[in-house]
C-alpha positions, 0 to 999 in steps of 0.5 A: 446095816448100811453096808448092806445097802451099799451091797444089795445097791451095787449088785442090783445096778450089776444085774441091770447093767449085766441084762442092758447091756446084753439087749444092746449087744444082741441089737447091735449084731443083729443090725451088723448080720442083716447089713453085713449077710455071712454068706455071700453069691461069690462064697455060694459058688465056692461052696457048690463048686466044692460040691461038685455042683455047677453054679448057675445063676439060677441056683445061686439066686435060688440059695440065697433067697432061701437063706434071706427067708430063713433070716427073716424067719429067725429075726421075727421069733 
């Protein structure tokens, strides 16, 4: 009977570890995205002057005003 318990103890402190941890992962690269942004002015201008697109400031700031509100959308969901 006892080993039982020692199972059932073992698998419960695993789950908990499993859903603590993911919650502290997902915190954590969260803080390290709105710090760190994907896509930054300079990479925007590549990215339109692949498009055949010239950047002008006022688009590039436009763009990523866009995707700002986007993010901040995403992270109060």
């Amino acid at each position: 009977m006892s080993t039982i318990w020692v199972v059932l103890i073992a698998l419960a402190a695993l789950i908990i570890g499993v859903v603590i941890g993911f919650f502290i992962a997902r915190k954590t690269m969260m803080n390290y995205l709105k710090k760190n942004p994907p896509i930054n002015e300079q990479m925007l201008r590549t990215m339109m002057m692949q498009m055949g697109q010239k950047p002008s400031q006022k688009k590039v700031n436009q763009m990523m005003r866009a995707m700002n509100q986007q993010m901040d959308q995403s992270n109060k969901k």
